[in-house]
C-alpha positions, 0 to 999 in steps of 0.5 A: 539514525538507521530506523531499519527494524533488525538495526533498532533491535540491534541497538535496543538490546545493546544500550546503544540507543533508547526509545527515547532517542528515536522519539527525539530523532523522529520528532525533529524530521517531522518539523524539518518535513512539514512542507511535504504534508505528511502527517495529519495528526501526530501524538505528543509527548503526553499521548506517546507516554503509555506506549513507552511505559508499557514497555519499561522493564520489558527484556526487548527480546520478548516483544519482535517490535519493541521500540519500533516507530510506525506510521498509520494511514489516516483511515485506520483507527488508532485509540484515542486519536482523530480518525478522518478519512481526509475529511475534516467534516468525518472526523471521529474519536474512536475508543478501540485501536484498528485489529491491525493496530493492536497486534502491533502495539502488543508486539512492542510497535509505537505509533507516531502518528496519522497519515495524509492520504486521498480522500477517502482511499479514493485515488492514487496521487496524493493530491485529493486531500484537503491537509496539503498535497503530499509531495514525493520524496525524492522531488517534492514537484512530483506526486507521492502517489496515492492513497497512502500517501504520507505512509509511504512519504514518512517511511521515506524520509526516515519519521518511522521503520515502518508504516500501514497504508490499505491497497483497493486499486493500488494504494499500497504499491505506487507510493512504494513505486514513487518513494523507492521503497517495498510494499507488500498488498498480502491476499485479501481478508489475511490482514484484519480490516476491523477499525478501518474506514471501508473504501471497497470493503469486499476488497480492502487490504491494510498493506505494509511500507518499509525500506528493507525486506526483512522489515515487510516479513517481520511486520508481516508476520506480526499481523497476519492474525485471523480476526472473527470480528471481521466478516472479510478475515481469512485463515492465513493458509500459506501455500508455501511454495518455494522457487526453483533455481530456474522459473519461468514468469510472466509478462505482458505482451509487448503491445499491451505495456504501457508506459505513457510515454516514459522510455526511460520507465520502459529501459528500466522494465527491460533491465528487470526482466534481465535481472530475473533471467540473470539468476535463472528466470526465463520470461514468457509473454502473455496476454494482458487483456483479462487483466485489463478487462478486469482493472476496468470494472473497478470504478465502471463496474459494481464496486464503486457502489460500494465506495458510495455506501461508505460514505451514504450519508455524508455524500447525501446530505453534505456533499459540498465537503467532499473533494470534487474529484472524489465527489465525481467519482463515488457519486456514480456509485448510486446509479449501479444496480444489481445487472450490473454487478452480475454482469461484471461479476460473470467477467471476473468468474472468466479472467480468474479461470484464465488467471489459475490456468496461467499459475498453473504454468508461470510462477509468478507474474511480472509487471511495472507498478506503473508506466509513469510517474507525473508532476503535482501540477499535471494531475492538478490539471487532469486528475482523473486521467492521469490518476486512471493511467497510474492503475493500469498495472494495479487496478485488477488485484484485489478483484482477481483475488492476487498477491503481491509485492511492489519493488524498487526498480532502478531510478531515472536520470532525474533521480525519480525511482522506477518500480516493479509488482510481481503478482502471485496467486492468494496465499503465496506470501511466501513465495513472494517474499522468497523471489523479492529476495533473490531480486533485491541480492542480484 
């Protein structure tokens, strides 16, 4: 069955297929997928019935999701149902729906389920939960990336249209880059984070996986809804600005890529940048280092305080729950202090200068979403190593107040897909989805 949203709608609106249908179809993946780790929690017959009955004797073209099947990363609330965060000693009820969640039931969307993830959104593996590694797609030895993992994973093996995962450090991209799928990170505060468990809350970003780029627009536009409970929303202002049919991009410097070894991953960047120049792009260096220096204050700067407060008083009085990697890292966030985060925050003021002078030449920039992509049992033996490799690319977005889109790029020999980021300024979704576009059709 084709879970692709237009497709779904086709069907609904001609008899083809019912809900039902779907369900069933979805519920026989899940049983035939449970050795990948996918889902923490998925609703029953029982607990689906009020989506379904809320949309009985409904005309499907009242509501733009109607039927849709979409999956919900494990740190956003959905009513009724556990919220853990991947940690078991967490787990809550909660009686309200996430904003984000909301909206999307009330456009006709039906949940499935809660997604694995690294503990705590903390990671970008897929590998620090304590419900199962989630195993990539393609190759269940090789990692799914992280932290929304199983988000990614069930879009994937087709358990739903679509899925929400959260982006701090690169959560909503690398899984898409692991899984050959798109994932959109959209500017900061545009997409409501009520109902969500904080991981850098001055940073967080609920982001949307799908197979299609016509599916990222539809939900897109869905949920990109001012939300005044939340102290973080922003006004979705668009910029709007349209690509020319010639453009000129950016791209790091040759000496400051890094693949960690990958050749391959470097040949299928180069092709990239190719594929943009076929359809009138002309690429232009720069240099990376404001963006590097930037990535680095993510977990040695301020910010990782801010993963401390979220989980103060767990940490503090059961720290034994935690995974140890992710115990290691939030526990450094007690030691930040208020000359740390002014000094890093003076480092952010100077790169996001050089960033505006930089859109004020290239209309967008261009960079793998990572260098590489490892093994399950290599980030088992240096997970935090690795894991820091795997946010070289992505660690800087949300501190520099970017956009961005990650896009499937071309596999391997092996079969591993290969995936690009193109990065605009806040507020130019449109832009994004306009480039992502041209790409995907050349």
């Amino acid at each position: 069955m084709n879970l692709d949203i237009a497709t779904l709608r086709e069907n609904y609106l001609s008899g083809k297929t019912s809900i039902k249908d779907v369900l069933a179809f979805i519920k026989l993946k899940i049983e035939e997928t449970k050795d990948y780790n996918i889902w923490i929690y998925t609703l029953n017959e029982l607990e689906l019935e009020p989506y379904i009955k809320n949309l009985e004797n409904k005309n499907p073209k009242d509501f733009p999701l109607y039927g849709i099947p979409f999956a919900i990363k494990d740190n956003i609330d959905l009513a009724n149902i556990p919220t853990t965060a991947a940690c078991k000693e967490f787990l809550y009820i909660p009686s309200k729906s996430a904003f984000v969640v909301e909206q999307l039931i009330n456009a006709g969307a039906i949940p499935i389920g809660k997604t694995n993830l690294d503990q705590f959104a903390t990671g970008l593996v897929g590998t620090r939960t304590p419900y199962g590694e989630c195993k990539n797609s393609i190759n269940p030895l090789y990692i799914s990336g992280g932290s929304s993992s199983g988000s990614a994973v069930s879009v994937a093996l087709k358990m739903a249209s679509f899925s929400l995962g959260t982006d701090t450090a690169g959560s909503g991209r690398v899984p898409a880059a692991f899984n050959n799928l798109i994932g959109l990170k959209a500017t900061k505060g545009v997409v409501s984070t009520s109902g969500v468990v904080p991981a850098c809350r001055s940073l967080d970003c609920v982001t949307v996986f799908a197979k299609e780029l016509s599916s990222i627009k539809m939900v897109f536009d869905v949920i990109n809804i001012y939300d005044e409970n939340d102290i973080y929303s922003r006004v979705y202002n668009s910029k709007n600005k349209r690509i020319q049919t010639s453009f000129n991009f950016a791209v790091p410097q040759k000496n400051q890529l890094e693949f960690f070894e990958d050749i391959e991953a470097k040949e299928l960047f180069s092709e990239s940048i190719k594929k943009l120049e076929s359809i009138g792009g002309k690429a232009i260096e720069i240099d990376f280092e404001p963006f590097k220096q930037s990535a680095n204050l993510l977990y040695s700067g301020p910010w990782v305080a801010e993963r401390y407060i979220a989980i103060k008083e767990l940490i503090t009085k059961t720290p034994e729950v935690l995974n140890e990697t992710i115990k290691t890292i939030i526990s450094s966030g007690e030691k930040k202090d208020a000359i740390n985060y002014f000094e890093s925050e003076y480092i952010l003021k100077t790169n996001r200068k050089k960033v505006d002078k930089l859109f004020e030449e290239f209309d967008f920039i261009l960079t793998p979403t990572t260098g590489t992509i490892y093994k399950i049992s290599e980030v088992n033996d240096n997970p935090i190593e690795l894991n820091t490799n795997l946010g070289y690319y992505t660690n800087f977005m949300n501190l520099l107040d970017l956009s961005a889109i990650a896009l499937p790029a071309g596999f391997r020999r092996n079969g591993l897909p290969f995936g690009v980021t193109i990065i605009a300024d806040n507020f130019e979704e449109e832009k994004l989805l306009d480039i992502s576009n041209r790409y995907l059709k050349a």
